[in-house]
Biopython code that builds the backbone (N, CA, C, O; Angstrom):
import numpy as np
from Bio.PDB.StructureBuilder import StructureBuilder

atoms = [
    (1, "UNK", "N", (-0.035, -8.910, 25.210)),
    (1, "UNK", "CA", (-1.132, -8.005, 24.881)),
    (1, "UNK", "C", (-0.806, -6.621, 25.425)),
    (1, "UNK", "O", (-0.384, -6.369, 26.553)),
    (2, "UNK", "N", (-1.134, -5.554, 24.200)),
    (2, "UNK", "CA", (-1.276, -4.237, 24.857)),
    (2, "UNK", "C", (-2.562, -3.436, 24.989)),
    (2, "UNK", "O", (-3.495, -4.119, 24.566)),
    (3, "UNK", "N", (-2.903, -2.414, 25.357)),
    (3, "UNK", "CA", (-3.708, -1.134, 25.434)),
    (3, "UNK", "C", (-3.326, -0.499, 24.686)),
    (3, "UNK", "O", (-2.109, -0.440, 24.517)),
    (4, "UNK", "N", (-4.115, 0.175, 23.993)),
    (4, "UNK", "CA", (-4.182, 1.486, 23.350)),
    (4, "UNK", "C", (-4.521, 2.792, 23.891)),
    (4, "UNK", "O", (-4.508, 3.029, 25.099)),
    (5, "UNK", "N", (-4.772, 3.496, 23.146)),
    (5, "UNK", "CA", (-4.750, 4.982, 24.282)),
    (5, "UNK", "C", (-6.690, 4.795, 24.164)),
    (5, "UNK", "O", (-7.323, 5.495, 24.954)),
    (6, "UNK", "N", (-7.503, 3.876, 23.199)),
    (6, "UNK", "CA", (-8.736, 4.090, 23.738)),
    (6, "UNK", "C", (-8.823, 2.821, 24.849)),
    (6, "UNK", "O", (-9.922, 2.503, 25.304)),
    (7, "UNK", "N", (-7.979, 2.341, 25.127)),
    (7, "UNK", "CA", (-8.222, 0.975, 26.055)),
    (7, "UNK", "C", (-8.586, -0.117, 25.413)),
    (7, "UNK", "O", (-9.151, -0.987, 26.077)),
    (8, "UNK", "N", (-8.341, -0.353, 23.899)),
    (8, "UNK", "CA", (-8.284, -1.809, 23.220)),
    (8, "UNK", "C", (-7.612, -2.684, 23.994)),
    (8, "UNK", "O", (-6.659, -2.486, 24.747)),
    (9, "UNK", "N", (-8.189, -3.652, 23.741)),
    (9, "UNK", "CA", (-6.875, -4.589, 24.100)),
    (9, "UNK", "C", (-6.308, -5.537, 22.281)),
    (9, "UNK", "O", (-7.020, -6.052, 21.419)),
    (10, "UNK", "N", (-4.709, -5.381, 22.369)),
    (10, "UNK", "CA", (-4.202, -6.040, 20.795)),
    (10, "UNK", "C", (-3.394, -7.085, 21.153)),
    (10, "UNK", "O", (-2.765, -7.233, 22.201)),
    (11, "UNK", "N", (-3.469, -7.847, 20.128)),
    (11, "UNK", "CA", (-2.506, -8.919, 20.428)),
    (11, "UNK", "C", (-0.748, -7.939, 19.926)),
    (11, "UNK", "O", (-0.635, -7.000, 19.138)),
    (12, "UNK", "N", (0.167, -8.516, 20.602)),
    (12, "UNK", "CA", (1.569, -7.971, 20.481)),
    (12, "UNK", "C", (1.821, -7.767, 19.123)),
    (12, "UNK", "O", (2.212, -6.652, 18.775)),
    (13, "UNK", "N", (1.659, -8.688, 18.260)),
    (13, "UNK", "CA", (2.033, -9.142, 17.088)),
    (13, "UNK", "C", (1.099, -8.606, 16.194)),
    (13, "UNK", "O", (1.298, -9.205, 15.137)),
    (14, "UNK", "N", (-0.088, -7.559, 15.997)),
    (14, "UNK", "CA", (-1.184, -7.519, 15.200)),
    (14, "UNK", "C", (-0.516, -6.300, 15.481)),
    (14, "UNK", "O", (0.180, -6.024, 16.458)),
    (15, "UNK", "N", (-0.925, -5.352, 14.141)),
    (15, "UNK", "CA", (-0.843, -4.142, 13.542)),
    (15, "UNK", "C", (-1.917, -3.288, 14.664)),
    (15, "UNK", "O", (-3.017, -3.610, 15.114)),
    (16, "UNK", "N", (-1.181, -2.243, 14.848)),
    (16, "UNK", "CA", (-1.900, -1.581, 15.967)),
    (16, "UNK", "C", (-2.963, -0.214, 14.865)),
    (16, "UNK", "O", (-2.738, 0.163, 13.715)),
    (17, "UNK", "N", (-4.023, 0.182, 15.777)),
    (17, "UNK", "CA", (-5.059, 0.944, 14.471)),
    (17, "UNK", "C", (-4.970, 1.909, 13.873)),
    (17, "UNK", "O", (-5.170, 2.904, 14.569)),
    (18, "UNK", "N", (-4.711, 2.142, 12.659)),
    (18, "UNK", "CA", (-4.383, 3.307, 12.011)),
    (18, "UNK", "C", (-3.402, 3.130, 11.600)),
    (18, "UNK", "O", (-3.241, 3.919, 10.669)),
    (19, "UNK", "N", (-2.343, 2.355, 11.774)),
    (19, "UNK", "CA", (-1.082, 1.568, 11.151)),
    (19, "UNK", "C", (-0.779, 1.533, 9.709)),
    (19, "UNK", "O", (-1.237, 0.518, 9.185)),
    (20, "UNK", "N", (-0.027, 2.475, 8.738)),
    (20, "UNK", "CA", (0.015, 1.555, 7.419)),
    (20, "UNK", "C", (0.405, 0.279, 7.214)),
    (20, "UNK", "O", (1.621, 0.290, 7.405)),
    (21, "UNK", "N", (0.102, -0.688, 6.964)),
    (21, "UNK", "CA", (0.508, -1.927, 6.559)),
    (21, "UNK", "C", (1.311, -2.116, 5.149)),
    (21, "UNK", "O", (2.404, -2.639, 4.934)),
    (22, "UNK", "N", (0.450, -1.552, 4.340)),
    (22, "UNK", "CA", (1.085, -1.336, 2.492)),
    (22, "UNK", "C", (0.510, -0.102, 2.517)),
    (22, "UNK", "O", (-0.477, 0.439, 3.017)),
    (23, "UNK", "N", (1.719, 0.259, 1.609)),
    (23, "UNK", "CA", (1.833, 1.526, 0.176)),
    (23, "UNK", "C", (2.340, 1.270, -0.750)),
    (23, "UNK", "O", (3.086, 0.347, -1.077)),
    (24, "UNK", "N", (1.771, 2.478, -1.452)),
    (24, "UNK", "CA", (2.276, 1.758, -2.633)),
    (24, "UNK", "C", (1.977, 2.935, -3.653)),
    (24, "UNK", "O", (0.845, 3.368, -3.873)),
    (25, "UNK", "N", (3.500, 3.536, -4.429)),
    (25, "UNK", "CA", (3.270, 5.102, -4.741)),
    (25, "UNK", "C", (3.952, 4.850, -6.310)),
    (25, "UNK", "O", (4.682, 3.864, -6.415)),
    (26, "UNK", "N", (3.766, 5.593, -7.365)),
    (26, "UNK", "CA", (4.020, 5.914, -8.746)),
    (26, "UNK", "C", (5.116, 7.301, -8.769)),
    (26, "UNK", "O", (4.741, 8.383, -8.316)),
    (27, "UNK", "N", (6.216, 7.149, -9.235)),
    (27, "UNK", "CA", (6.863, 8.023, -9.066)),
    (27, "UNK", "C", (7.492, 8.462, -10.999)),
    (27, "UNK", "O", (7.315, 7.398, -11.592)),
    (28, "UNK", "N", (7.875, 9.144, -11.670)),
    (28, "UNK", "CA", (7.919, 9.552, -12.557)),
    (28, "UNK", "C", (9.130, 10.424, -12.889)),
    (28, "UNK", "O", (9.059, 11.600, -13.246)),
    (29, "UNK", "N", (10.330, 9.659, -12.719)),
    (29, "UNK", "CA", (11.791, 10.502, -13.209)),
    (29, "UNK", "C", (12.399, 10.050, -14.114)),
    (29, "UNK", "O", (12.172, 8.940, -14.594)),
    (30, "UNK", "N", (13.183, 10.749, -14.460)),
    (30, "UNK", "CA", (14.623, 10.462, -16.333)),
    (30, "UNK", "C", (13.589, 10.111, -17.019)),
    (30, "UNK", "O", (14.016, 9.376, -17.910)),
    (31, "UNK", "N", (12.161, 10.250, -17.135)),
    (31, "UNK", "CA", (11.543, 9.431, -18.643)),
    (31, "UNK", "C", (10.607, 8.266, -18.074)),
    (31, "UNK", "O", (9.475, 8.010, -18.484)),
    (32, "UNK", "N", (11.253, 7.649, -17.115)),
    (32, "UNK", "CA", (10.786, 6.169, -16.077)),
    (32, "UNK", "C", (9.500, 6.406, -15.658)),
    (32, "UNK", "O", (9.184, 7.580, -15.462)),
    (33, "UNK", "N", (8.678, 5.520, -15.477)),
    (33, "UNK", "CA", (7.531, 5.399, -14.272)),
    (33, "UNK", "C", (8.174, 4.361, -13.465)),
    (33, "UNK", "O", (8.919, 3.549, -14.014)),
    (34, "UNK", "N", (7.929, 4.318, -12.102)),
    (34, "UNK", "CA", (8.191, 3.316, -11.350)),
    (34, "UNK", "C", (7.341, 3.300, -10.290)),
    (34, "UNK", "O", (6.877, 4.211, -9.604)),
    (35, "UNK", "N", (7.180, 1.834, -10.259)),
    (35, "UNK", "CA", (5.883, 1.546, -8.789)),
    (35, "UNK", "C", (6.831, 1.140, -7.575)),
    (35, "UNK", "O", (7.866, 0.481, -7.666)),
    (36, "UNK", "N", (6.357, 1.581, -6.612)),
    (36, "UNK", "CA", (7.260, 1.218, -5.415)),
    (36, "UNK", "C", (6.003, 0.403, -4.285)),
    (36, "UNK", "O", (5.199, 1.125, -3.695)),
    (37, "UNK", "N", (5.983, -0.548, -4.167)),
    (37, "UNK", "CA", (4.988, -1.409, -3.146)),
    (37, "UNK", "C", (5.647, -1.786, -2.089)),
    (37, "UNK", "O", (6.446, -2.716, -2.202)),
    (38, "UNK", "N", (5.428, -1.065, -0.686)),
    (38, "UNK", "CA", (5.987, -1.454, 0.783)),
    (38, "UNK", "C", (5.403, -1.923, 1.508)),
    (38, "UNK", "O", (4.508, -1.357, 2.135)),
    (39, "UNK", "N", (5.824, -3.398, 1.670)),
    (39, "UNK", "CA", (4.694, -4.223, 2.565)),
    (39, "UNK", "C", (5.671, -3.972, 3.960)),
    (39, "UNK", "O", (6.817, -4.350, 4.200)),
    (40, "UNK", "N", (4.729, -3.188, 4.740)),
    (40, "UNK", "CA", (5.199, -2.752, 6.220)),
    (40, "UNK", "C", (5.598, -3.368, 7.344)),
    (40, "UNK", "O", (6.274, -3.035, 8.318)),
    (41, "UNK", "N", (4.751, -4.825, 6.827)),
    (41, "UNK", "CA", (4.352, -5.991, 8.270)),
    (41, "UNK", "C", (5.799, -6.818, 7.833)),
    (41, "UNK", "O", (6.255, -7.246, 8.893)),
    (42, "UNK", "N", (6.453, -7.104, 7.008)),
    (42, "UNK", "CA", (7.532, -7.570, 6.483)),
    (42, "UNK", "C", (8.643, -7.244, 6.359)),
    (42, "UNK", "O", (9.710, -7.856, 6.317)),
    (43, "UNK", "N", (8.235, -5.797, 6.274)),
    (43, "UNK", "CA", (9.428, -4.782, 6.049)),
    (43, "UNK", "C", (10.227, -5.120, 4.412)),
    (43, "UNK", "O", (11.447, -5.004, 4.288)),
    (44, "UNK", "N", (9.539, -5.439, 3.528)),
    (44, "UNK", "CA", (9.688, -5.328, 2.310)),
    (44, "UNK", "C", (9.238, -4.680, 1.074)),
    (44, "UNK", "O", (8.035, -4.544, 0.854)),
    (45, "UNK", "N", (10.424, -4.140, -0.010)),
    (45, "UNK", "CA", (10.163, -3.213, -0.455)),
    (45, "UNK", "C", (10.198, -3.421, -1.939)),
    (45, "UNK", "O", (11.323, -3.610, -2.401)),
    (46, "UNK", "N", (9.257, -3.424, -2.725)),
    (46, "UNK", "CA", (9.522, -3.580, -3.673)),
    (46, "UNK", "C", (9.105, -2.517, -5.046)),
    (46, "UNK", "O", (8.114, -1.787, -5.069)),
    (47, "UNK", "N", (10.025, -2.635, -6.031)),
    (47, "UNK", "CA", (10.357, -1.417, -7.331)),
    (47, "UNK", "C", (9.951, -2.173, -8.350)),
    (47, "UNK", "O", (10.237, -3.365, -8.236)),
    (48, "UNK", "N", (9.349, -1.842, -9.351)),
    (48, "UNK", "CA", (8.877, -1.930, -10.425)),
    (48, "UNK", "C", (9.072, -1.438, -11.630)),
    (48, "UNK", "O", (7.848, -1.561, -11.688)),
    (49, "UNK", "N", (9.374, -1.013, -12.631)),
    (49, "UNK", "CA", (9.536, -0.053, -14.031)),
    (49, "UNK", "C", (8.470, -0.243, -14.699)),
    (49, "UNK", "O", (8.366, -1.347, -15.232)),
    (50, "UNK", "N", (7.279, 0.816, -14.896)),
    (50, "UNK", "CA", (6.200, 0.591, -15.586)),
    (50, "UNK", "C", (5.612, 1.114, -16.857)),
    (50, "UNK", "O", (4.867, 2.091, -16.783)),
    (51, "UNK", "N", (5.823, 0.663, -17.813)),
    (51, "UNK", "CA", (5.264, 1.950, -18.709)),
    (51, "UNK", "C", (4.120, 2.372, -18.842)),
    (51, "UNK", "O", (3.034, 1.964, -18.430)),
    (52, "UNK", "N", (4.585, 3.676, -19.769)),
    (52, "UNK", "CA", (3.196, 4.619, -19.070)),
    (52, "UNK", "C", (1.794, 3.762, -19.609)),
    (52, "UNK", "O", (0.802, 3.906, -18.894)),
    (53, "UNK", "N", (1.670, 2.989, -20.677)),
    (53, "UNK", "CA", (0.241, 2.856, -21.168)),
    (53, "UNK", "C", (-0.010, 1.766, -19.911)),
    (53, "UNK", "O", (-1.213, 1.506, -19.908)),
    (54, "UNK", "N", (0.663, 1.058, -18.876)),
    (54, "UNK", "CA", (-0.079, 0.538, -17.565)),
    (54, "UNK", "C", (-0.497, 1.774, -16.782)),
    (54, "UNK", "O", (-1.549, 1.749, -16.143)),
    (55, "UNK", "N", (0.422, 3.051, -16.806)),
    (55, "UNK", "CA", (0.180, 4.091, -15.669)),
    (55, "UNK", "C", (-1.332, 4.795, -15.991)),
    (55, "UNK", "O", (-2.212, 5.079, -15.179)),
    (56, "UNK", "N", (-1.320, 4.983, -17.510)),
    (56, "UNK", "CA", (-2.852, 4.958, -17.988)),
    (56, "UNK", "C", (-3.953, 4.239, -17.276)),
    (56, "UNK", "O", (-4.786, 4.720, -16.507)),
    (57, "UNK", "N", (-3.814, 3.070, -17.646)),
    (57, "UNK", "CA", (-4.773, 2.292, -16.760)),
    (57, "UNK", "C", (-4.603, 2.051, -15.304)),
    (57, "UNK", "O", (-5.004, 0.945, -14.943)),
    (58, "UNK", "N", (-4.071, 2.869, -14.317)),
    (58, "UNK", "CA", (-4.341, 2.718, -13.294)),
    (58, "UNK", "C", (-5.559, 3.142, -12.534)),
    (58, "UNK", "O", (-5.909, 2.500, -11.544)),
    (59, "UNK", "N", (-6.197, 4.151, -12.931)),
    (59, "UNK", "CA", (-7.888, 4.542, -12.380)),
    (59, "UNK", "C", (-8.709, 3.703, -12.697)),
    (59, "UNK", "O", (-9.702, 3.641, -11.972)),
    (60, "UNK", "N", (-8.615, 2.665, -13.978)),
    (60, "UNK", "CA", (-9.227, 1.805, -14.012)),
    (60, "UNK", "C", (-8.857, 0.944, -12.795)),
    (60, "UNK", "O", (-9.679, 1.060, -11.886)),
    (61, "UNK", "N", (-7.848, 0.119, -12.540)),
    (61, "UNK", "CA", (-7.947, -0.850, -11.831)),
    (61, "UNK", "C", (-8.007, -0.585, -10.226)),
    (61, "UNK", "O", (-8.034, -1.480, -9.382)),
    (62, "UNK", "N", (-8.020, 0.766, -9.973)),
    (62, "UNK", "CA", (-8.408, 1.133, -8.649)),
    (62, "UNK", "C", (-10.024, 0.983, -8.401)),
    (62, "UNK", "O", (-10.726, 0.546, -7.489)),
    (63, "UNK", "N", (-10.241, 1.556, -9.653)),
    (63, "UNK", "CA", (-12.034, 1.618, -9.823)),
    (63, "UNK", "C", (-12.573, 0.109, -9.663)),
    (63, "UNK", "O", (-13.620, -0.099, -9.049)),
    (64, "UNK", "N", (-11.744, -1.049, -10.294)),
    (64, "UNK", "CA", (-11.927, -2.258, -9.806)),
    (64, "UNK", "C", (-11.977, -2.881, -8.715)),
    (64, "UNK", "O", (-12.865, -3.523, -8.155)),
    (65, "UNK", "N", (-10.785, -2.591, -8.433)),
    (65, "UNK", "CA", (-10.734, -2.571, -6.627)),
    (65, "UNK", "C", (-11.802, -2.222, -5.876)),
    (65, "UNK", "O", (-12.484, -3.022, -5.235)),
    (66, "UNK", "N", (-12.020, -0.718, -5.952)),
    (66, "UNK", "CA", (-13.198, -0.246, -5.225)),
    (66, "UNK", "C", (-14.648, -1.249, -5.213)),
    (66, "UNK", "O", (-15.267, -1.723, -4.260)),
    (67, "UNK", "N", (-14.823, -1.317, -6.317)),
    (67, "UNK", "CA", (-15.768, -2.176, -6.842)),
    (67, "UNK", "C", (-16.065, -3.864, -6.059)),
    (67, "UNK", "O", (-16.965, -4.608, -5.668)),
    (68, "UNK", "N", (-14.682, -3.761, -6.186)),
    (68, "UNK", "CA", (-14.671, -5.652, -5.081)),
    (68, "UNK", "C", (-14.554, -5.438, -3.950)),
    (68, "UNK", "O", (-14.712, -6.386, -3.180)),
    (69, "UNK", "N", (-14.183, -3.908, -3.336)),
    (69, "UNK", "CA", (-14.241, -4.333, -1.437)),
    (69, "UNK", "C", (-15.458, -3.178, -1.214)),
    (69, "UNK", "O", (-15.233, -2.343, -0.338)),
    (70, "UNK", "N", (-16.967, -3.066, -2.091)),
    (70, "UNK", "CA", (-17.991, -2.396, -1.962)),
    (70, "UNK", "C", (-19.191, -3.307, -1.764)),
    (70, "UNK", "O", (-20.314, -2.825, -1.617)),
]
sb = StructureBuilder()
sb.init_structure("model")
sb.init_model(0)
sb.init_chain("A")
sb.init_seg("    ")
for serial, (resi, resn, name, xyz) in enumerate(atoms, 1):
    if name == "N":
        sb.init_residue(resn, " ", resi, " ")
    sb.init_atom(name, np.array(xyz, "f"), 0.0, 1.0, " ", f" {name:<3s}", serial, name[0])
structure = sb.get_structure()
């Protein structure tokens, strides 16, 4: 177990606060869309090739998201 600078106490092994855990970014070169998802706690990285009519619908399925952790 550690401290934090407010005096938490964490287990060793648990993501300390404010930590990214995942990202996960849309990038757009040569013509390509590509999703890049980095799971942090794993240290794994993963690439995608997306076309654009999914990149379209991505505000939708964020808006979904939002929707299920509201």
């Amino acid at each position: 177990m550690e401290n934090t600078a407010t005096d938490e106490t964490i287990d060793a092994g648990e993501p300390s606060p404010g930590e990214i855990l995942y990202s996960a970014e849309v990038r757009h070169a040569n013509g390509k869309c590509t999703l890049t998802i980095s799971d942090r706690l794993q240290g794994e990285v993963e690439v995608f090739v997306i076309p654009a009519t999914a990149l379209k619908k991505f505000p939708f399925y964020l808006t979904m998201l939002r929707n299920k952790l509201s």
